[in-house]
C-alpha positions, -999 to +999 in steps of 0.1 A: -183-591-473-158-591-499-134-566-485-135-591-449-132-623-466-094-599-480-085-587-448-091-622-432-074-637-457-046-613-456-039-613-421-037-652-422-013-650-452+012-621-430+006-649-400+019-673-418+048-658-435+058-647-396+050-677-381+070-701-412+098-676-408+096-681-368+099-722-370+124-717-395+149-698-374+144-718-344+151-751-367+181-728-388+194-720-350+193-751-330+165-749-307+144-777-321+172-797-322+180-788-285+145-797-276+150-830-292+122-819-319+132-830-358+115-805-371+144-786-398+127-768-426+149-750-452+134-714-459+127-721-494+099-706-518+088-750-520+078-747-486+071-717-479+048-713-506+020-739-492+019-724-452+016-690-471-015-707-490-031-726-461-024-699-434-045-673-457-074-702-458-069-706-418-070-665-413-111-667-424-112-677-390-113-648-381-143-640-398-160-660-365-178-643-332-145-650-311-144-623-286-121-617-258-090-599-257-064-605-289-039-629-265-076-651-257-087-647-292-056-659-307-051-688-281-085-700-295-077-692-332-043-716-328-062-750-314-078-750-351-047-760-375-024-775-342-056-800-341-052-802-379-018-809-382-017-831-346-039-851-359-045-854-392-016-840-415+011-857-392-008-890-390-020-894-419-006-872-444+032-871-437+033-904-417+050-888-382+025-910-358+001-891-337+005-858-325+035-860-346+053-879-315+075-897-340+100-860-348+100-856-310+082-857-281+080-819-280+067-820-313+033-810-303+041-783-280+063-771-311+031-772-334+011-753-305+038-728-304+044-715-343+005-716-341+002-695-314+028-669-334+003-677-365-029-668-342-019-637-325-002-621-359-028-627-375-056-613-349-027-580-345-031-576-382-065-578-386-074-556-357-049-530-375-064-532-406-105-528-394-112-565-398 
């Protein structure tokens, strides 16, 4: 059980990494700001540091029954911390409204999207490794 709990954990933690690295270009690059989404994060070990953290917690998810193919699978996998953050850390946490709607009205698909990266990553990885 111990060497799944690692490999989940792992695999969220190389999710994340890809997925941080992901929003960050698109913000570094101009697409979030073409989509009207104020969403700019600066690719620094202070913010990377938590998603790294976080996404490793969210990749014992993976530990669950979900079966399907690895695009179903991760689509499932993503609604998880796109609910968290929609509604929750956005809200209540970093004070953006619901859903985030006060960075951009694309803001959630935004969230949907670099979870989606997160999901599918992570699923790829784990599958690679025997998880």
């Amino acid at each position: 059980m111990l060497r799944r709990l690692s490999l989940a954990y792992a695999a969220g933690l190389a999710a994340a990494l890809v997925a941080s690295v992901a929003l960050w270009a698109a913000g570094h690059f101009g697409l979030l700001a073409r989509l009207h989404v104020a969403i700019a994060p600066a690719l620094g070990l202070y913010w990377l540091y938590p998603r790294l953290i976080v996404g490793g917690l969210w990749g014992l998810l993976l530990l669950l029954p979900i079966g399907g193919s690895a695009f179903l699978r991760g689509v499932v996998l993503s609604l998880a911390p796109t609910l968290v953050t929609l509604l929750w850390i956005f809200p209540f946490q970093t004070g953006q409204g619901w859903l985030g709607l006060e960075l951009g009205l694309l803001t959630p698909l935004v969230i949907w999207a670099v979870n989606l990266i997160w999901a599918w990553t992570a699923v790829i990885w784990s599958r690679a490794t025997g998880l």
